[in-house]
PAFIDO-99784 format. One record per residue (C-alpha): residue number from 1; y, z, x. Coordinates in Angstrom, 1 decimal. Example, Ala and Ser with C-alpha at 12.3 -4.5 7.8 and 13.67 -1.06 7.14 Angstrom:
! PAFIDO-99784
+------+--------+--------+--------+
| resi |      Y |      Z |      X |
+------+--------+--------+--------+
|    1 |   -4.5 |    7.8 |   12.3 |
|    2 |   -1.1 |    7.1 |   13.7 |
+------+--------+--------+--------+
END
This chain:
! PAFIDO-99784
+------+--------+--------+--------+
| resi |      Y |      Z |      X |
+------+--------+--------+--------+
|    1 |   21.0 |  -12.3 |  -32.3 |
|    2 |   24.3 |  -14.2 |  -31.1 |
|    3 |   26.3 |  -12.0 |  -28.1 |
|    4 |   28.7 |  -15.1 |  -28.1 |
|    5 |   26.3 |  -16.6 |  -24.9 |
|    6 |   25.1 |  -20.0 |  -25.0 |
|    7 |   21.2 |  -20.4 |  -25.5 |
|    8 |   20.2 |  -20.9 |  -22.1 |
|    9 |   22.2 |  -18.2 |  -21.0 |
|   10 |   20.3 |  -16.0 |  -23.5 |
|   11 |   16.8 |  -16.8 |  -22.8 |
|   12 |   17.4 |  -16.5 |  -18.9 |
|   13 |   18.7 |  -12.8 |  -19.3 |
|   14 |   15.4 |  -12.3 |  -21.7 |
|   15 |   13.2 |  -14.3 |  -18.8 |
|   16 |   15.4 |  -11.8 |  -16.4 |
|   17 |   14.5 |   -8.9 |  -18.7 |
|   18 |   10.9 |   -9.4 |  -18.8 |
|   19 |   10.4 |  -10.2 |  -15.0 |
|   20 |   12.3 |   -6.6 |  -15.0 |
|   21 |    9.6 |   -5.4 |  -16.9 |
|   22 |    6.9 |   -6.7 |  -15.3 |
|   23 |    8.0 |   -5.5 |  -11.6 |
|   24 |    8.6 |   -1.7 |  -13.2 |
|   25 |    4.8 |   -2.1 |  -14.9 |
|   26 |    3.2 |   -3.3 |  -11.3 |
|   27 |    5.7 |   -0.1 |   -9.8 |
|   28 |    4.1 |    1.9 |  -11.9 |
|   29 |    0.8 |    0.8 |  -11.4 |
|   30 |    0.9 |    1.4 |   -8.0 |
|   31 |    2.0 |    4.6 |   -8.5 |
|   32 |   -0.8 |    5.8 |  -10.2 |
|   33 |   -3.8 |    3.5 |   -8.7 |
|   34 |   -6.4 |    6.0 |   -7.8 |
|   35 |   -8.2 |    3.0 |   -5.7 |
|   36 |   -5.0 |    3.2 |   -3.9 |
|   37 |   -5.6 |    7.1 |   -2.6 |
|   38 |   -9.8 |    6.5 |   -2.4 |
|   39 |   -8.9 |    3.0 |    0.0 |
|   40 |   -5.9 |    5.3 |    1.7 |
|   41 |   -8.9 |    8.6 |    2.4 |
|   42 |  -11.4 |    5.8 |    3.5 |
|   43 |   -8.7 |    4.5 |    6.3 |
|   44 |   -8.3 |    8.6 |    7.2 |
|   45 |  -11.8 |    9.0 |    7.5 |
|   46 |  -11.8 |    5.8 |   10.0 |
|   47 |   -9.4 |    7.1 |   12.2 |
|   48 |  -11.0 |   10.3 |   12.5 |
|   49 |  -13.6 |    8.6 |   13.3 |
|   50 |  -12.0 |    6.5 |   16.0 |
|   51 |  -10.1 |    9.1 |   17.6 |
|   52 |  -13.5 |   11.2 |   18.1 |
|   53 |  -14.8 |    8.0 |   19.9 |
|   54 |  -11.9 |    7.7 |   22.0 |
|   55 |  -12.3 |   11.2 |   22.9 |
|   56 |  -15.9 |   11.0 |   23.6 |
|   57 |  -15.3 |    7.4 |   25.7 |
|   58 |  -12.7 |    9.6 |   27.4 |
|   59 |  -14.9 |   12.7 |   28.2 |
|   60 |  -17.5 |   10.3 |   29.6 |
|   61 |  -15.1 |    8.3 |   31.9 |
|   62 |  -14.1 |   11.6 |   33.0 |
|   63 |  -17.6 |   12.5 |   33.8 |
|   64 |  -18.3 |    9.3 |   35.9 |
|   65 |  -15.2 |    9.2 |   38.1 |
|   66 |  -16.5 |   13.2 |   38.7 |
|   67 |  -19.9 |   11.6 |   40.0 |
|   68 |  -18.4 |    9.2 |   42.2 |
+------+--------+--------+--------+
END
């Protein structure tokens, strides 16, 4: 189909179109990745975990600068 656009012009707005399509897919994707929320839970857990050290390294500093 003919819009009265030149060739070139035509297949970059269909190359423009389809790189569109592909950015909304990987959007999309993205959007629904249950990896995504599973890796996001795992990073949670880790700074949990970190903040209970960091309370716990804390608690034991305390301790010793009590003892000297």
């Amino acid at each position: 189909m003919n819009f009265g656009i030149s060739e070139k012009d035509q297949t970059q707005v269909k190359e423009a179109f389809s790189s569109l399509w592909k950015v909304c897919g990987n959007v999309w994707d993205n959007i629904v990745d249950d990896k995504k929320e599973e890796k996001i839970q795992e990073l949670e857990k880790q700074i949990w975990d970190l903040e209970k050290e960091v309370q716990e390294l804390n608690e034991t500093r305390i301790e010793t600068e009590k003892n000297i």
